[in-house]
N, C-alpha and C positions, 0 to 999 in steps of 0.2 A: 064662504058658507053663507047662505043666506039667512041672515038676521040670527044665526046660531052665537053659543056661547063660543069662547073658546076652549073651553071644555067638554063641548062638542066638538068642536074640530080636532081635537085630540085624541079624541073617542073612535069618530067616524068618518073623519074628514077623507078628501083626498089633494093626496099630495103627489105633484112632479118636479122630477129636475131632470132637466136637459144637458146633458152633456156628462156622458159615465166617466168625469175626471178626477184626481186630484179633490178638487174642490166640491165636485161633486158628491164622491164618495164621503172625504170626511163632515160633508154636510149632512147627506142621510145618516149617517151614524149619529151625529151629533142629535138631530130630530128624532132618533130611535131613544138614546140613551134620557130626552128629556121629559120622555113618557109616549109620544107620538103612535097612538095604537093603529092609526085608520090603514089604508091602501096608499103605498109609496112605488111608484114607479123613475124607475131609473132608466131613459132615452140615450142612444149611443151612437155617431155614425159607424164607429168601430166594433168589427164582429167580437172585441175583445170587452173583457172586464177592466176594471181600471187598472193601472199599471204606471210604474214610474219613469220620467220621461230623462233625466239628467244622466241614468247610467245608456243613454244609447251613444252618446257622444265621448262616453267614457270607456267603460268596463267590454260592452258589446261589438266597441270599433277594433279593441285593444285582444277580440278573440275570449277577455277571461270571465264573458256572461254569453250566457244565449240569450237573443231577445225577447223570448218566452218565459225567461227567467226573472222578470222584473213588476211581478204582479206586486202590489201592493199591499202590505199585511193588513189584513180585519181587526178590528177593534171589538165587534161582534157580527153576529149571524144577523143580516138587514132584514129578511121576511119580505123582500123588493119583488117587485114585477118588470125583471131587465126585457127590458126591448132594444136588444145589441143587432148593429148593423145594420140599423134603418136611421137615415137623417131627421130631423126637423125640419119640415118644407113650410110650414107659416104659425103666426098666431091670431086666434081671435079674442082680444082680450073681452070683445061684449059676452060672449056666448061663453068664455072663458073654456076656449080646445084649444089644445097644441094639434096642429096638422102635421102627418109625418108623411116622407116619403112615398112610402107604397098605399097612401089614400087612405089610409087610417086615421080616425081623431080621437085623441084622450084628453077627457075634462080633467080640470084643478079646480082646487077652493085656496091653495098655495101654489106658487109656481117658483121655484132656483132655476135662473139661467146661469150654466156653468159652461159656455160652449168652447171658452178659450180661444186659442190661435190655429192656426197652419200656415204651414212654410211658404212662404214667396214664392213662387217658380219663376221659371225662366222666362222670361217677354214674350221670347217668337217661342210659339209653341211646337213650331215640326222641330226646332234645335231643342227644344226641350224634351222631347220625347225619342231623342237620340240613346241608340243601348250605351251604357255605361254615363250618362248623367244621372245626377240622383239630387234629392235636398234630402237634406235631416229631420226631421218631426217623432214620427211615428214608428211603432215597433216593426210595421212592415219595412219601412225606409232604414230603419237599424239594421235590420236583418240581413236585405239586399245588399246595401253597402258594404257590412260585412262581407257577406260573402263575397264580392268584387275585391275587395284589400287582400283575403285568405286566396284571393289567383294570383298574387302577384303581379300588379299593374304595372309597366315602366315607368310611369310620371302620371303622380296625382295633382289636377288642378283645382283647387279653393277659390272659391268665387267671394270675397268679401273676408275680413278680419275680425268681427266682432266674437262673442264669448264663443259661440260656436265654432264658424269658421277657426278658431284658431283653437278650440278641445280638437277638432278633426285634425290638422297639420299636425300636432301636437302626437296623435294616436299614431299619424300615417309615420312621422318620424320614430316613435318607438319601435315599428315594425321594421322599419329598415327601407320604407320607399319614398322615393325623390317623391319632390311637394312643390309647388310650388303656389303660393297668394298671390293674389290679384284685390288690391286693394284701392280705393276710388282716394280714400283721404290719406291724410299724410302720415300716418303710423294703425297699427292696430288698437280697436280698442277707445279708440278717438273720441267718437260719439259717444262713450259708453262714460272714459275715466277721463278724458283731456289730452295734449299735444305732451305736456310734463309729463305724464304717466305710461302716454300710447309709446313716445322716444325709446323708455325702456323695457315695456312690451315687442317691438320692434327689435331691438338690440339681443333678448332673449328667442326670437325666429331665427337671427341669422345665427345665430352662437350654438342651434341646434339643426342647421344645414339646412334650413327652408331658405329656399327663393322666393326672397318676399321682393313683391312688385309692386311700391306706393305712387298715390297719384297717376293711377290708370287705372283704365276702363275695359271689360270683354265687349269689344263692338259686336263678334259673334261667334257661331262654334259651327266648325266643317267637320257631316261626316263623311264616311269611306261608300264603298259602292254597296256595301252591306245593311250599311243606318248603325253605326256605331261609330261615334265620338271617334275623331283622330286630332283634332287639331282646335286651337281656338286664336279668336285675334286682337292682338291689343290696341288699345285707343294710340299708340307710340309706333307703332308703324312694323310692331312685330309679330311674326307668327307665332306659336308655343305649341309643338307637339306633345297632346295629353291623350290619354286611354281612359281614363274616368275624370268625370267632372264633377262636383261637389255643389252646387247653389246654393249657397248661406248667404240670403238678401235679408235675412231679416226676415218676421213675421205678417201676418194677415189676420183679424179679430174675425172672429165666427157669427159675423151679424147678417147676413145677406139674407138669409132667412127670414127676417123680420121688416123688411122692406114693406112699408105698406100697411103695417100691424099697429100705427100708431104710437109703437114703443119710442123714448130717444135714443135710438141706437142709429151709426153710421159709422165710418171706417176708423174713427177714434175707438170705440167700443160702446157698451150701454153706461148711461148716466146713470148713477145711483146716490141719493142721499148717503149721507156717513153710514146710517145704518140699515145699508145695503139694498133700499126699498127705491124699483128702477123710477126715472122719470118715463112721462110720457112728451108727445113732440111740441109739447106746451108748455112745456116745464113743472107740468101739476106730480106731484108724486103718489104712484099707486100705493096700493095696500096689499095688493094680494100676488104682485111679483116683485123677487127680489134677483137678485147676482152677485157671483162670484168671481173670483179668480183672474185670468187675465186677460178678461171679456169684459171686467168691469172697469170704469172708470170713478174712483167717488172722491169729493173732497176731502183734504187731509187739513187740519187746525195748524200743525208743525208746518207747515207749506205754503202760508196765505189763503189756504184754502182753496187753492188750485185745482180742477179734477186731473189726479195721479192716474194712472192704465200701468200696472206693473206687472210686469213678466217672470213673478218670485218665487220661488217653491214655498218659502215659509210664507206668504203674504195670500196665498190660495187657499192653507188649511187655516188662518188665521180668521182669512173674511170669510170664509164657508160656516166657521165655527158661531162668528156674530149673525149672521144671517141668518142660519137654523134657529138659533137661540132666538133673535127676534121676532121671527117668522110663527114663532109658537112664544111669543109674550103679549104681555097689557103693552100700550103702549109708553106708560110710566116704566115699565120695566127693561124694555129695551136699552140698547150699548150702540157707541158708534165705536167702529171699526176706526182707531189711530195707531197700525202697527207700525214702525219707525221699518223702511223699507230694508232689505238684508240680503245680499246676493253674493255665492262664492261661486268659483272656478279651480279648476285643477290642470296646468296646463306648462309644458316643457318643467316636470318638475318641480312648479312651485306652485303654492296655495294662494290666488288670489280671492282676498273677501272688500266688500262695501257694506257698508251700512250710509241711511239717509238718502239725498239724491244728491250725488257728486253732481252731476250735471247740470241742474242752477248754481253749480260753482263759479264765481270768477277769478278765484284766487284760490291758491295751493302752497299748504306752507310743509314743508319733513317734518315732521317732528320730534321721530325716533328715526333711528338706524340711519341706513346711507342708501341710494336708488344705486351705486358701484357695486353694491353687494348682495344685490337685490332680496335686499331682509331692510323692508322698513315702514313705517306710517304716512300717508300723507292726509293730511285735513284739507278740505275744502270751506271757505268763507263765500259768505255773499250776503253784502249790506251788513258786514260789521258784526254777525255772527255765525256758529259754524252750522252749517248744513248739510255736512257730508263726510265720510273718510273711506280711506283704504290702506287696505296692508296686503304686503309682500313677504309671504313665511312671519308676520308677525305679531297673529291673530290675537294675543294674548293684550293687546290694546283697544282690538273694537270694542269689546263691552263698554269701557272706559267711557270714550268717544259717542257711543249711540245714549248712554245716560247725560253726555255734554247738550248733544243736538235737541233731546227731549228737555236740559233745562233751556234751550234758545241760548247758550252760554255764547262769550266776546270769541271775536276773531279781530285777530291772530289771538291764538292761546298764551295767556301769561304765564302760565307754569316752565320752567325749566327742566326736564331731564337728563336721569346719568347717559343715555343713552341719546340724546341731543346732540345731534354732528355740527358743525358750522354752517354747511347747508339749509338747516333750519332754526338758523338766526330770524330772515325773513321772508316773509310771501312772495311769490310772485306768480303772474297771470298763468291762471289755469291753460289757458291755448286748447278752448273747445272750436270745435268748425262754426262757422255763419249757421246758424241755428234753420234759414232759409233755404242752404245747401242739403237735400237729406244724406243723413248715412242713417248705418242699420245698425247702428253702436249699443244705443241706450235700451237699457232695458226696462226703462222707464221712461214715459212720456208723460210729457206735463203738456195738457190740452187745453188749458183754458178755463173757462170759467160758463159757457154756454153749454145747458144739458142737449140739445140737440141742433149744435153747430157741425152742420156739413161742411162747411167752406175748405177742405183740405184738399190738394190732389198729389199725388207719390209718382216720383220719376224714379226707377229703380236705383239702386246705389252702386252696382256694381257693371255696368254696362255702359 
């Protein structure tokens, strides 16, 4: 706004957010519900409304949703200007437009960047545009795949192990069709929970008839004389006849857009203050854009202060929620975003959850139950206190554990329980990969501490 109050901009203002997600959504709501009268336009590359992204790998693979079925409930009627199915093609933060796809520009006096991820694809791209390969992301990519599973494939190939790749095995074995992982690091899950924890992720693949393949690579995929997927090949000297292929490499941040815009955004994500207000390629922090979700990167207090990039469903309406509220405060009023990370999975039957970031773990102690029986806790330390847990069917402990991490509480934990196996007398090393090696594990990436450090480059994980 120019030299306006902010009760003018309340009033009359105009407000955008890019990317109709998750985050996006319960951000305009939240700007709706905190008085916000002006013009709200909500930007999408998807001809859809917002919708939720965790039952595609679940409920929609498993046949028992349609992927149309997965809109998002409203909290109220937004009064928005959806501009569905056109991209974000640049920004100028001087003139302050968003540029869209088909030549369009829409000014702000606010700006939420919520653009989030998209799927990895395949490297070579004529293999990747083979009929019967697919990645996971989106409702159309739910859909599709669906329907491919509902033909009855001969042999499904999964391209990588992490939360997705293995909800997909997971689904294709509920239906009844051979599977088979191709996993680059030494268990599933690796990058995400550790070598301790991936062992018996791993051990529940083959105990549910996947052919899980560690320590290899798909050097490439042969089609038939038609362009459909018949075959792929592994880094070990083998062929593997598959009929659909799966690409679960892991994610891509929605920032390509912003190339040139002055924003600090790069393949890490956008840099944003705690509360949620982006850096620009200088490190000066704006005012009048902020981010969300898991496009944003901001420091967290519990973490050194590190810029966290999380991939969370709760951690996308949590900073969308700080953002909106900011985004329409004094600045005395303002909150930074410190929600303690939180991430579950559903897969061969069991409830996997995390809380914190396992993955600055170096150390892993049981603390409850037994990993034989796959019902147990395991805490992560690092520097002597705890920074992390997980459970297997044993959720009724996280709470516990995410109040330890928030007090910075000792590791190894002193406390004894009844439910204490010998196992978790004492720690021992987490057994995460060379942190230099990439996989597509973590759903969390801890990137450092520079708001517009490009220095990254990504050799795919699963190839």
């Amino acid at each position: 706004m120019p030299d306006g109050s902010l009760e003018q901009l309340k009033r009359e203002g105009r407000i955008v957010v890019v990317g109709a997600s998750l985050a996006g959504l319960r951000a305009a709501e939240t700007m709706r519900e905190k008085g916000f009268k002006g013009s709200l336009t909500m930007i999408g590359d998807e001809p859809y409304e917002p919708y939720d992204r965790p039952p595609l790998s679940k409920q929609v693979l498993l046949g028992k949703a349609g992927a149309d079925h997965t809109a998002l409930p409203r909290r109220l009627a937004l009064d928005a200007d959806w501009r569905l199915g056109v991209a974000a093609s640049g920004l100028d933060m001087t003139a302050r437009t968003v540029k869209l796809a088909d030549g369009d520009e829409v000014p702000y006096d606010r700006l939420l960047i919520a653009t989030g991820v998209r799927a990895r694809r395949w490297p070579n791209e004529a293999e990747g545009e083979l009929d019967g390969v697919f990645v996971l992301r989106t409702r159309d990519d739910g859909a599709a795949l669906a329907r491919r599973l509902d033909a009855g494939p001969r042999r499904v190939l999964v391209i990588g192990a992490g939360f997705t790749g293995s909800e997909i095995a997971s689904a294709c074995r509920e239906r009844g069709l051979e599977v088979t992982v191709a996993e680059r690091g030494d268990a599933p899950l690796v990058g995400a929970l550790g070598g301790v924890i991936g062992a018996v992720a791993a051990e529940l693949h083959r105990e549910h008839g996947v052919d899980l393949r560690t320590g290899v690579m798909v050097t490439g995929l042969e089609g038939d004389s038609t362009g459909r997927v018949r075959a792929a090949h592994l880094s070990d000297g083998t062929t593997l006849e598959c009929d659909v292929v799966v690409v679960s490499l892991g994610a891509q941040r929605n920032t390509e857009w912003l190339l040139g815009s002055g924003l600090g955004a790069g393949p890490r994500g956008i840099a944003c203050d705690a509360g949620c207000r982006a850096f620009d390629i200088r490190g000066i922090v704006t005012d009048d854009i902020y981010v969300a979700g898991d496009v944003a990167r901001s420091p967290h207090p519990l973490f050194g202060y590190q810029f966290l990039s999380l991939e969370h469903w709760g951690n996308a309406v949590s900073q969308a929620e700080t953002a909106a509220h900011n985004m329409l405060s004094e600045s005395v009023e303002r909150r930074p975003h410190i929600w303690v990370p939180a991430f579950w999975s559903s897969q061969f039957g069991v409830n996997i959850k995390s809380v914190g970031v396992p993955s600055m773990g170096t150390e892993i102690m049981i603390t409850q139950g037994s990993r034989a029986e796959r019902r147990f806790t395991g805490v992560y330390g690092y520097q002597g206190r705890i920074i992390g847990a997980v459970t297997f069917d044993n959720a009724r402990w996280l709470q516990f554990y995410e109040q330890q991490i928030e007090r910075t509480a000792p590791f190894p934990p002193p406390f004894p329980t009844v439910d204490r196996r010998s196992e978790g007398q004492q720690p021992m090393p987490a057994d995460f990969p060379d942190p230099s090696v990439p996989t597509h594990g973590p759903t969390i990436t801890l990137s450092g501490y520079s708001p517009a450090d490009r220095r990254m480059t990504f050799t795919p994980a699963g190839h």
